[in-house]
Each structure stands twice: as structure tokens, then as C-alpha cells.
Residue frames as a rotation matrix with the C-alpha (Angstrom) as fourth column:
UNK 1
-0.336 -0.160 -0.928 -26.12
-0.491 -0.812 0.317 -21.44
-0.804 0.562 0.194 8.54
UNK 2
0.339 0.891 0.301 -27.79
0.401 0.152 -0.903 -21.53
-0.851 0.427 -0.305 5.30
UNK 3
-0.629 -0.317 -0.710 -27.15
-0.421 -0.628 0.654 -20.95
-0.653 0.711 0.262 1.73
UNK 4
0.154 0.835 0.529 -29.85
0.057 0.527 -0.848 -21.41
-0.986 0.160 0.034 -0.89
UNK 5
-0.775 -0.153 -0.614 -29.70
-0.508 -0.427 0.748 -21.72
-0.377 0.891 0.253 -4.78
UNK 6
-0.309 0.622 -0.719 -32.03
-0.846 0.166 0.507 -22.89
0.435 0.765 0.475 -7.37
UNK 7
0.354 0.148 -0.924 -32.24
0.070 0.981 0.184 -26.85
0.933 -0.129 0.336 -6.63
UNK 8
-0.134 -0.558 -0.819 -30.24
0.532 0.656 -0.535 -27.22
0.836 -0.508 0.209 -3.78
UNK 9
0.954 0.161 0.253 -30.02
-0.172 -0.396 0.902 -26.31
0.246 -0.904 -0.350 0.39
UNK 10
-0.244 -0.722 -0.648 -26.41
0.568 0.435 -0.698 -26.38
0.786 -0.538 0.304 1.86
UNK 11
0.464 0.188 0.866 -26.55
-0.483 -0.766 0.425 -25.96
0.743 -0.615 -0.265 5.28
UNK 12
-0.483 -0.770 0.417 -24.34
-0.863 0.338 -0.375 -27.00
0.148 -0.541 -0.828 8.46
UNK 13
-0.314 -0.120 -0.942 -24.02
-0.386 0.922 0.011 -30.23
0.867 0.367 -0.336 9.35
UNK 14
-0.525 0.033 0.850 -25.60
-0.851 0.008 -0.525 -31.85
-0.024 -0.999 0.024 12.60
UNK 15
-0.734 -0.472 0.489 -25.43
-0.613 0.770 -0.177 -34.88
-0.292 -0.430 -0.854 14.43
UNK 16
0.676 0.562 0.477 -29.05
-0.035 0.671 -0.741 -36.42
-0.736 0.484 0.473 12.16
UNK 17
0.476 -0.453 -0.754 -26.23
-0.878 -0.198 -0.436 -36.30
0.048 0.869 -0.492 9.06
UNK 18
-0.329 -0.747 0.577 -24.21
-0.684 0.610 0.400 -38.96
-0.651 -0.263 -0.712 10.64
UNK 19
-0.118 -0.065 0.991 -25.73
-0.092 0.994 0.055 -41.48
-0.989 -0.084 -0.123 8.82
UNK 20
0.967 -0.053 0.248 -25.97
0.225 -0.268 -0.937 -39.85
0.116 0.962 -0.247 5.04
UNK 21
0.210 -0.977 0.037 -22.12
-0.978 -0.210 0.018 -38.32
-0.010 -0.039 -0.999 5.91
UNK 22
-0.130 -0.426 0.895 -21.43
-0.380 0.855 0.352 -42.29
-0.916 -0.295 -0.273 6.89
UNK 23
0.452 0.192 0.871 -22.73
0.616 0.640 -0.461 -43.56
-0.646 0.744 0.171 3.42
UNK 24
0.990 -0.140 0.005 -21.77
-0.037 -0.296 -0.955 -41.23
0.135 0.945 -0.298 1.36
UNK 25
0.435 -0.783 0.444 -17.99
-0.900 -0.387 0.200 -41.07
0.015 -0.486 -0.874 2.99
UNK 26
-0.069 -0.302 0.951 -18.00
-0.377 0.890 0.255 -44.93
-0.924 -0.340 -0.175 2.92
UNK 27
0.842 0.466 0.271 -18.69
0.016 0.481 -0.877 -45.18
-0.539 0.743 0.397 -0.78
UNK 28
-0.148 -0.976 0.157 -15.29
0.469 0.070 0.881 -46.47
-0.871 0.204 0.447 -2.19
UNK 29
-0.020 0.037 0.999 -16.53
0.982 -0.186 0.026 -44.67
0.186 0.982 -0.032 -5.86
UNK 30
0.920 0.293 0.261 -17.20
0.234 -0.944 0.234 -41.34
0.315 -0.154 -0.936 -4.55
UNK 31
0.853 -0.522 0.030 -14.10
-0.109 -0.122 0.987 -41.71
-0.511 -0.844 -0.160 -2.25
UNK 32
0.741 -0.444 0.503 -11.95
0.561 0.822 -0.101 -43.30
-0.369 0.357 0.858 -4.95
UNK 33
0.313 -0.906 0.285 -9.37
0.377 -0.157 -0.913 -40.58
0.872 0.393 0.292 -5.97
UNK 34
0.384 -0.398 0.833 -8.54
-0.792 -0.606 0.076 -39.77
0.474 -0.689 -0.548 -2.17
UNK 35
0.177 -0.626 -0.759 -7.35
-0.038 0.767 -0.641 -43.34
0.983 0.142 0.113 -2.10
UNK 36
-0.304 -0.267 0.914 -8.70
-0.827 -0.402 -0.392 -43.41
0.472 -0.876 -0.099 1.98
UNK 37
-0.875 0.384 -0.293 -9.87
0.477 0.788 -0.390 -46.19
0.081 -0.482 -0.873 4.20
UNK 38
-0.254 0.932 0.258 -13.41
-0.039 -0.277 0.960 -46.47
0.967 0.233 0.107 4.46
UNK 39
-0.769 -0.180 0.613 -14.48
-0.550 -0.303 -0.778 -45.21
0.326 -0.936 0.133 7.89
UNK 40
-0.589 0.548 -0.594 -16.57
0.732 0.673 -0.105 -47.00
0.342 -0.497 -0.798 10.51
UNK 41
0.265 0.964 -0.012 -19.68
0.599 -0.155 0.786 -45.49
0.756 -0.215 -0.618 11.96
UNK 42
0.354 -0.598 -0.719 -17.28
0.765 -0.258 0.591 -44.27
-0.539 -0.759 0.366 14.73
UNK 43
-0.480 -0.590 -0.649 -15.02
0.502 -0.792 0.348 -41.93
-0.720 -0.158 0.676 13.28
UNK 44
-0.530 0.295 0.795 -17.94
0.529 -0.618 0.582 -40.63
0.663 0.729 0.171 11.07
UNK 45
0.915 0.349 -0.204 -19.58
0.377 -0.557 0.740 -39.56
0.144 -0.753 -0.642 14.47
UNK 46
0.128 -0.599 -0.790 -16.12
0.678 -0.529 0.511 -38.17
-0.724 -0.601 0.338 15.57
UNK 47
-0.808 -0.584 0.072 -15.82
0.570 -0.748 0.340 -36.07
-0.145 0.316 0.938 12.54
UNK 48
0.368 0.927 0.069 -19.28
0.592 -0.291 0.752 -34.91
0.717 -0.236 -0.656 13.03
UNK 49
0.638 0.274 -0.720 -18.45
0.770 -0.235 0.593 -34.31
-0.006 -0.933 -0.360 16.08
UNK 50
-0.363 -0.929 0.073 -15.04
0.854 -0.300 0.426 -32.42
-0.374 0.216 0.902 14.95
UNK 51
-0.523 0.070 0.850 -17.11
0.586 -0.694 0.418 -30.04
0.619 0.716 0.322 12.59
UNK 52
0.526 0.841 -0.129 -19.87
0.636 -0.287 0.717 -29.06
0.566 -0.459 -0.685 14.86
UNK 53
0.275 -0.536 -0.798 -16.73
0.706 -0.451 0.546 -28.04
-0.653 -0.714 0.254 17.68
UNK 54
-0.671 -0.513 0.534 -15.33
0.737 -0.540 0.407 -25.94
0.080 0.667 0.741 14.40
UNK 55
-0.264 0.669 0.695 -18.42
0.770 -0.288 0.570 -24.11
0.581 0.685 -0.438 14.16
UNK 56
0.640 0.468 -0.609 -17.97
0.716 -0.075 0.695 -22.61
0.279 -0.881 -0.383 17.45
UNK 57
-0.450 -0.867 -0.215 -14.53
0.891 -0.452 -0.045 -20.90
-0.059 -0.212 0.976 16.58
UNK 58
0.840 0.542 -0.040 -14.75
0.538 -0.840 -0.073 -17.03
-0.073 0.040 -0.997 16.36
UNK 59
0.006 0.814 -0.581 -14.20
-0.868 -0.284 -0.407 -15.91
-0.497 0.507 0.705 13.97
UNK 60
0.686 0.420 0.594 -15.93
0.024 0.803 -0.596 -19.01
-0.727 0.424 0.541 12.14
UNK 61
-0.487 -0.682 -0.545 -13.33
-0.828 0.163 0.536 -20.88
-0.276 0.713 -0.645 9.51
UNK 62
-0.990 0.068 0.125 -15.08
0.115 0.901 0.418 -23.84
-0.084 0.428 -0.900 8.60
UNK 63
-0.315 0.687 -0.654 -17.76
-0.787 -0.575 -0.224 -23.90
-0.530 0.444 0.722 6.27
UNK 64
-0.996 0.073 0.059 -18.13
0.085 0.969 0.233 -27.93
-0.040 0.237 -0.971 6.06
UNK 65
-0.324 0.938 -0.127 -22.12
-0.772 -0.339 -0.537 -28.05
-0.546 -0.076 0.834 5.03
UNK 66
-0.286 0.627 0.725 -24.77
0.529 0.734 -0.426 -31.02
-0.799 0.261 -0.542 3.95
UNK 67
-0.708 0.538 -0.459 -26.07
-0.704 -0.591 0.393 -30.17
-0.060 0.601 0.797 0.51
UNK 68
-0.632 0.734 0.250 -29.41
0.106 0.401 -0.910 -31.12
-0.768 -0.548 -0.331 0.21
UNK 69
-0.638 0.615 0.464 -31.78
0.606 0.028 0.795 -31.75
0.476 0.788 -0.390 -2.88
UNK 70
-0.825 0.476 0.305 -34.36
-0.564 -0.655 -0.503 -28.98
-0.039 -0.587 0.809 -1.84
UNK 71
0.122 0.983 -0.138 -36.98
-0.885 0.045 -0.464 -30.79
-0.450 0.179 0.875 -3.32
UNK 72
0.611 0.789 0.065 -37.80
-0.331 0.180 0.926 -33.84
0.719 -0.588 0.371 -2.24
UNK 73
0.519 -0.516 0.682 -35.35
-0.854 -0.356 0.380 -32.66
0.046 -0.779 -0.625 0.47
UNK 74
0.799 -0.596 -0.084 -32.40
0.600 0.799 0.035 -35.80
0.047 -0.079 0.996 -0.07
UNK 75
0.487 -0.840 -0.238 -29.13
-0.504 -0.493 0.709 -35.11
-0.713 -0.225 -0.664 1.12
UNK 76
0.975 0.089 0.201 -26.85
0.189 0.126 -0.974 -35.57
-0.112 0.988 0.106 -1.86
UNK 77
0.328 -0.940 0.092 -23.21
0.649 0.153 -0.745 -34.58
0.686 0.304 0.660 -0.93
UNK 78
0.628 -0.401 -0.667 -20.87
0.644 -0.213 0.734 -32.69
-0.436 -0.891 0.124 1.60
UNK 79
0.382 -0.516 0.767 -19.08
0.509 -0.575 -0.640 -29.29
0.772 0.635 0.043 0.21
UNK 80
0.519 -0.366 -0.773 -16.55
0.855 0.207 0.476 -27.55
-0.015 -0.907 0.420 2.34
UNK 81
0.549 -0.464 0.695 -15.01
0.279 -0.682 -0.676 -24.34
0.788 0.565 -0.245 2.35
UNK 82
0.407 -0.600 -0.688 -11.76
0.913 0.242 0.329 -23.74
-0.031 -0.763 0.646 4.95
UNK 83
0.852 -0.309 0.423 -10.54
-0.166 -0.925 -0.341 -20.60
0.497 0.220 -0.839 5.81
UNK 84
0.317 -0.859 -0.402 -6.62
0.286 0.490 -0.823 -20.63
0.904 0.146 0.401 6.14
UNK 85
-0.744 -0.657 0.120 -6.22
0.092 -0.279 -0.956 -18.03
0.662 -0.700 0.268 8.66
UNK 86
-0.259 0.715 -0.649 -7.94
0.961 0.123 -0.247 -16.64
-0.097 -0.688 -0.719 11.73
UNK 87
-0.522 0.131 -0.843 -8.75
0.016 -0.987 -0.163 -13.81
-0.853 -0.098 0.513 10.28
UNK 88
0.091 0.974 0.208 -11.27
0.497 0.137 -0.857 -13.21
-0.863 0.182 -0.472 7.56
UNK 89
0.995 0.076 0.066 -11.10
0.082 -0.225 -0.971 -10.53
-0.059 0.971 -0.230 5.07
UNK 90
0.181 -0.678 -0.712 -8.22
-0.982 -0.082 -0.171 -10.76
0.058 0.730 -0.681 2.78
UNK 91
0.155 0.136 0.979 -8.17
-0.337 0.938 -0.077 -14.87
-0.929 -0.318 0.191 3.70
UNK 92
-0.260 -0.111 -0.959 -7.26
-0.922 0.324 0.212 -17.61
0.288 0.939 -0.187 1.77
UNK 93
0.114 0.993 -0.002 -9.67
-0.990 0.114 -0.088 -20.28
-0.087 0.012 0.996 1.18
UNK 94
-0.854 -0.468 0.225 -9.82
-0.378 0.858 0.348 -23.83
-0.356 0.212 -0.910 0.65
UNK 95
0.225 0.955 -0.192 -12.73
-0.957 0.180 -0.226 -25.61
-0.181 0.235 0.955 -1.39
UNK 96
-0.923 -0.258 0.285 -13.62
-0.200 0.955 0.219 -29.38
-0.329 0.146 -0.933 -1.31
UNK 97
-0.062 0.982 -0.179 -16.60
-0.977 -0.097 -0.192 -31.62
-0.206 0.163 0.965 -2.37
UNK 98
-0.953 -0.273 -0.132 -17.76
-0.295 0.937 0.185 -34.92
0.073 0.216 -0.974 -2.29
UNK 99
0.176 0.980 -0.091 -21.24
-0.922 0.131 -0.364 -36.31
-0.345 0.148 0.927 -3.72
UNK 100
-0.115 0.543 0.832 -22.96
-0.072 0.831 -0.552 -39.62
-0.991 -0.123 -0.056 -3.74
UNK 101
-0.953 -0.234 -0.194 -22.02
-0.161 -0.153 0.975 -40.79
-0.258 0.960 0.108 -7.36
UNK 102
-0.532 0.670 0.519 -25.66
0.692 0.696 -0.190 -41.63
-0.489 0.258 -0.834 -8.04
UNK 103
0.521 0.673 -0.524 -26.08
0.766 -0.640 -0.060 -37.53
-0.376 -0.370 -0.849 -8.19
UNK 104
-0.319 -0.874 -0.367 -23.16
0.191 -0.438 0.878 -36.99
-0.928 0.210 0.306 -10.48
UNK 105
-0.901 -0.390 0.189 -24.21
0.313 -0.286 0.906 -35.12
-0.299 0.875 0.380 -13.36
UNK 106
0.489 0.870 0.064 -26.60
0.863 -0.494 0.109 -33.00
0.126 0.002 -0.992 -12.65
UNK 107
0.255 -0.133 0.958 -24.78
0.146 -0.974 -0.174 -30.13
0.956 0.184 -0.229 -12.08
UNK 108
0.617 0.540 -0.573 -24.79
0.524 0.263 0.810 -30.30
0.588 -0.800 -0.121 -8.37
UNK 109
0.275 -0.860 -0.431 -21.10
0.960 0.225 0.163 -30.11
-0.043 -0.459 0.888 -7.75
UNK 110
-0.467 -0.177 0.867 -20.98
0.633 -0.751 0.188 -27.02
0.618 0.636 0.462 -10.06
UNK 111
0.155 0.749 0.644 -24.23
0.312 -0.656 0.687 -25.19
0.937 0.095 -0.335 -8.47
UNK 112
0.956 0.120 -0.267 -23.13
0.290 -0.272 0.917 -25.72
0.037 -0.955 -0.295 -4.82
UNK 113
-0.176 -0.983 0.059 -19.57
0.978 -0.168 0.124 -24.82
-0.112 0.079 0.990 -5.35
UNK 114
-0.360 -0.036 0.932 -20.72
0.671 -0.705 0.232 -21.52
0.649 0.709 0.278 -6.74
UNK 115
0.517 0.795 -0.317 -23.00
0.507 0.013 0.862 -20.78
0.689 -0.607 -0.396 -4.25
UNK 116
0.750 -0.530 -0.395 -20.04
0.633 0.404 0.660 -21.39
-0.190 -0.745 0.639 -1.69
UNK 117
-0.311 -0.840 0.444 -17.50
0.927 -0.371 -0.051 -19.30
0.208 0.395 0.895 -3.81
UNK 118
-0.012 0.621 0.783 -20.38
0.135 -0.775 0.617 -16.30
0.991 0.113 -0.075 -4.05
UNK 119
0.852 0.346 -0.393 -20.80
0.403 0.046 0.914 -16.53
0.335 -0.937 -0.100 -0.45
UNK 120
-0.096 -0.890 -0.447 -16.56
0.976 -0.172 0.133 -16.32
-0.195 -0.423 0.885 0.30
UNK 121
-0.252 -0.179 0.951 -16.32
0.736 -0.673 0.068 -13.10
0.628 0.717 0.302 -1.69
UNK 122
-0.166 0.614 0.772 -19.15
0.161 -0.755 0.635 -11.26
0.973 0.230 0.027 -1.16
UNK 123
0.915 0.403 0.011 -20.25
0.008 -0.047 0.999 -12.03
0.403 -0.914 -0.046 2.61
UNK 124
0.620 -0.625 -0.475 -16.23
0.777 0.403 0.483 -13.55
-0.110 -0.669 0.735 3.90
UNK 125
0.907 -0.287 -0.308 -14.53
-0.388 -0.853 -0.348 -11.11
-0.163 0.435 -0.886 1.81
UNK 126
0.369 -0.655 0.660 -11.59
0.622 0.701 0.348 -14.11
-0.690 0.282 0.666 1.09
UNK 127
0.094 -0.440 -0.893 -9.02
-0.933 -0.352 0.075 -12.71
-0.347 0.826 -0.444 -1.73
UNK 128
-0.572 -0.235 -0.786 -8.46
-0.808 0.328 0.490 -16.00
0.142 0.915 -0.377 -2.78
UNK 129
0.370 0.400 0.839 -10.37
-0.696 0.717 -0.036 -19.39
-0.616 -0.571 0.544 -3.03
UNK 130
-0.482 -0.606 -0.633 -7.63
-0.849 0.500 0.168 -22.87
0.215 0.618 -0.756 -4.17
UNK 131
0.495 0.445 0.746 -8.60
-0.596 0.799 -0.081 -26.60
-0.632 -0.405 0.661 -4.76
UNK 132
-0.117 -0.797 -0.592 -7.25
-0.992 0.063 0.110 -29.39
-0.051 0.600 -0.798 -6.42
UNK 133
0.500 0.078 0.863 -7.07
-0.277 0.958 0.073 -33.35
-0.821 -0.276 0.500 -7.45
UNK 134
-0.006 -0.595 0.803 -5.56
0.147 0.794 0.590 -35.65
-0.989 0.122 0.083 -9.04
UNK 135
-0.700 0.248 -0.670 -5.05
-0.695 -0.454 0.558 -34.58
-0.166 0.856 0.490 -13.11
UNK 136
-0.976 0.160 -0.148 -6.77
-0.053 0.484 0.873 -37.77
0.211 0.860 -0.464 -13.59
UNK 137
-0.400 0.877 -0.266 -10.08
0.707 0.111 -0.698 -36.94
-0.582 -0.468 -0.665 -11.93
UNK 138
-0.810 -0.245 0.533 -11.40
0.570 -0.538 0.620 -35.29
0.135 0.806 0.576 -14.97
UNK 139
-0.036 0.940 0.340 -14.39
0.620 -0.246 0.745 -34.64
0.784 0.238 -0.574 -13.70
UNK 140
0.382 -0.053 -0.923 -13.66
0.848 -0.378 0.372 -32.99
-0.369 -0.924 -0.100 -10.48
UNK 141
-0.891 -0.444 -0.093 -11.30
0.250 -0.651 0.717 -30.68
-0.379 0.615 0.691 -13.01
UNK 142
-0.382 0.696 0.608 -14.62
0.737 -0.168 0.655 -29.74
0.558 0.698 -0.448 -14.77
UNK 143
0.465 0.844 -0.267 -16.51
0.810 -0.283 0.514 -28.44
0.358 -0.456 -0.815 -12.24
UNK 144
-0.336 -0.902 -0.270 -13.18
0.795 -0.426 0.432 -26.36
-0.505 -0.069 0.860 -11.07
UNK 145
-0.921 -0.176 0.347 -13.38
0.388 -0.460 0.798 -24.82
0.019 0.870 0.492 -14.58
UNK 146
-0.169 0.949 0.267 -17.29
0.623 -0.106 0.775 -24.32
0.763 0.297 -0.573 -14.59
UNK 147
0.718 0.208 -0.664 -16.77
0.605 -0.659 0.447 -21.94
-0.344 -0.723 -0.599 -11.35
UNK 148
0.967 -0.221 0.123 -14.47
-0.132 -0.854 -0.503 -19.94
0.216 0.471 -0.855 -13.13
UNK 149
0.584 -0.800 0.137 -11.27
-0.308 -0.062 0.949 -21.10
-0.751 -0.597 -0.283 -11.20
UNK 150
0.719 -0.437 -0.541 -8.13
-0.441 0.315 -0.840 -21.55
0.537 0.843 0.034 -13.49
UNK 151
0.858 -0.419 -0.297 -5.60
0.451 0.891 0.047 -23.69
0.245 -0.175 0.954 -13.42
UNK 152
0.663 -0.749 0.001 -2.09
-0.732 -0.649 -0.207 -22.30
0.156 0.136 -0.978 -11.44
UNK 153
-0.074 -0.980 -0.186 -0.04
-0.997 0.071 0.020 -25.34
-0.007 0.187 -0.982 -11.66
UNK 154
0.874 0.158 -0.460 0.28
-0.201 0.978 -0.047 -29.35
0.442 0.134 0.887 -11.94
UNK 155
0.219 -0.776 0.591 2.49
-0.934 0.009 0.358 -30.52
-0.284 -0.630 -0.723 -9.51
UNK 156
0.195 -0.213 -0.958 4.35
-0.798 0.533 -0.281 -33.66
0.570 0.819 -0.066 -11.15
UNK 157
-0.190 -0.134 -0.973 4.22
0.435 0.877 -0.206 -37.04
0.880 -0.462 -0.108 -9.42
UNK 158
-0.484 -0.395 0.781 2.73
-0.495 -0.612 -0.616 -35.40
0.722 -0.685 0.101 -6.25
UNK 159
-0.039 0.430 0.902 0.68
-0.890 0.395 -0.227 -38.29
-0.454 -0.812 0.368 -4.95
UNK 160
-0.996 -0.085 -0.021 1.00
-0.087 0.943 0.320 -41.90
-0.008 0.321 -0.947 -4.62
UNK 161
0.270 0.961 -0.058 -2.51
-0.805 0.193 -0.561 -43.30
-0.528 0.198 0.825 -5.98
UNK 162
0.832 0.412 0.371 -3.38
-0.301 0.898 -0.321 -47.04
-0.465 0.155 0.871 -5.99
UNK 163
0.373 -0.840 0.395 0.75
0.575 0.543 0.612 -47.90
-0.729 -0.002 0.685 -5.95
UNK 164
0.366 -0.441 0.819 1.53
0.792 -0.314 -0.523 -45.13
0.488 0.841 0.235 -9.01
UNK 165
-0.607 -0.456 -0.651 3.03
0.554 -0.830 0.065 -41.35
-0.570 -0.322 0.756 -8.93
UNK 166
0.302 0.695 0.652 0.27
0.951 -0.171 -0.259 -39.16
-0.069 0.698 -0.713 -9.89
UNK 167
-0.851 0.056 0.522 0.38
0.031 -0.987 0.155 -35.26
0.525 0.148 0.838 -11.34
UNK 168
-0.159 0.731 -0.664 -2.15
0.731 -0.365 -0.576 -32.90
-0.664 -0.577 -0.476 -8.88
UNK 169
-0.234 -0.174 0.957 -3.56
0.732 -0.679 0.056 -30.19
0.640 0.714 0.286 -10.78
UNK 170
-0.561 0.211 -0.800 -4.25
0.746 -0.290 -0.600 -26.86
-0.359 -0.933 0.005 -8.27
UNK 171
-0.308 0.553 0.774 -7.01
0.829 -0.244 0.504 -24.66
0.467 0.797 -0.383 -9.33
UNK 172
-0.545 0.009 -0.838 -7.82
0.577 -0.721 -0.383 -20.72
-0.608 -0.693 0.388 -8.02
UNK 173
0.089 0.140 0.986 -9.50
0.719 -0.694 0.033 -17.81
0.689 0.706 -0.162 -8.38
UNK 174
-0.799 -0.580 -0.155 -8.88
0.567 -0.644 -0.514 -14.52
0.198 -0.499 0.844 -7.07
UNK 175
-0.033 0.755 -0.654 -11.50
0.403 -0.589 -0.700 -11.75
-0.915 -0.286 -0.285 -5.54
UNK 176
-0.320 0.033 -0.947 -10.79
-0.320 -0.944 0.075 -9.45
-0.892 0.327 0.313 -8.69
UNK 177
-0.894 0.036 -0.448 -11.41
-0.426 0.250 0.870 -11.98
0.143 0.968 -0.208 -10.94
UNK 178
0.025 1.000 0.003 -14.98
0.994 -0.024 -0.106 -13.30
-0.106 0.006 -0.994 -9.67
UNK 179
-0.346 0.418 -0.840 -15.72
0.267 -0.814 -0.515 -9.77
-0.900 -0.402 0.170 -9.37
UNK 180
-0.605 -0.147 -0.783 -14.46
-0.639 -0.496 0.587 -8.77
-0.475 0.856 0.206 -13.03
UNK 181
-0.949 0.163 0.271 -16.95
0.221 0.955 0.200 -11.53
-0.226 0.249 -0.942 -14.02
């Protein structure tokens, strides 16, 4: 599957990614507020291999996709959308993202999120799509805010990060409100 916008290509992942999904997944700055070990070459082929088996469910819940500079075709980051149930319309979503910091600020995060949101609506019919990080990941909170999602709570001290208690912030929107947009 395929989704196109202006600059960018997301489209499923497959098994030539392994080694852009391995760098960009191993880059402790990109990675740095999920506060994970950095994986080995191995268990980026096993989640490879994990998404690819997802893609086979029916009906389809995972929506894990390569985004891709279109032009001059560089792979650039890994956006995800997760459907909760096994059922489709009325569904609640999940949205992630994670780009190669060299490719932060451009907009990227913003343009393929949107895409991805436009897509749940209109094509999944989803009622709702939530995400979240860390309050102090201000920039991940931007992009949130630049897809229209608002803010529906801050969970206090809800993750340990690098030995502290951090606040999460959780961020939605609703079908009626992309729509009313």
C-alpha cells in the first residue's frame, strides 16, 4: 500500500528496509525519548519480519509504512498507524513516528502524519486517532498540534526516563472534528 503527498511516498515496509529501519531505529537521538536499547541487525529483521506477518491480518490493523523523500527517493523515517480492534469502522487508532534527526524540520513528521490521519478517516473510517510522549519532547508535541489533535490529558510522573518520573502528554482527535475542519 501506498499513500502519496506533496514531497513524500509512505508505503509498506519490505524486507530491502531492513537496513534504513536498522539505522534509523539504532540512532540513540532519534530514539532518545523512548529511552530503548539499541537493536542489533537481528531483531530489526525480526520486526520486519513481525510487520510484513501483520499485513496479512484481515481485516488489515497495521499501517507501519517507510516514508520516503519522493524525490531523490531517500527513505527518511517510519510512521505507524495501529488499529485497536479487529474491526474497522468506528475503531480506535494509534499514531507513532520516528525520523532520522538529520530530516527534522522540514515538516516531514507533520506532512506524513496527515496524510496517515486523512487516510484513517476517510478510507478506515476510525472515530478516533490518540498519540502521545513525553511533555518534554516538545517537538514531537508540535507536530501533534500541527495535525489538529488536542491535548486530552498529561498523565503525571507516568514514565521513568533516564532515572527521573516524567509527565506523558496524550493527544486525539475525533472523526467529527477532522471532518468539521
Amino acid at each position: 500500500m501506498t499513500i502519496q503527498t506533496k514531497r513524500l511516498l509512505l508505503r509498506d515496509l519490505c524486507e530491502k528496509d531492513i537496513s534504513d529501519v536498522h539505522t534509523l531505529f539504532s540512532d540513540k537521538e532519534a530514539m532518545y525519548y523512548l529511552d530503548l536499547p539499541h537493536p542489533s541487525i537481528e531483531h530489526t529483521q525480526q520486526y520486519i519480519t513481525e510487520i510484513l506477518a501483520k499485513y496479512q491480518e484481515n481485516p488489515r490493523r497495521c499501517y507501519e509504512m517507510a516514508v520516503v523523500l519522493e524525490k531523490p527517493n531517500i527513505f527518511v523515517g517510519v510512521i505507524n498507524l495501529e488499529i485497536e480492534h479487529s474491526y474497522l469502522k468506528d475503531a480506535r487508532a494509534c499514531l507513532d513516528y520516528y525520523f532520522i534527526p538529520k530530516f527534522w524540520g522540514n515538516g516531514y513528521a507533520t506532512e506524513a502524519s496527515k496524510a496517515l490521519i486523512k487516510f484513517a478517516f476517510e478510507i478506515l473510517e476510525v472515530n478516533k486517532i490518540a498519540t502521545g510522549t513525553l511533555k518534554c519532547n516538545i517537538g514531537s508535541e508540535m507536530v501533534m498540534k500541527k495535525c489538529g489533535l488536542t491535548q486530552e490529558a498529561e498523565l503525571k510522573q507516568h514514565t521513568k526516563f533516564n532515572g527521573e518520573w516524567m509527565n506523558r502528554v496524550e493527544y486525539a482527535i475525533l472523526k467529527c472534528e477532522y471532518f468539521a475542519k
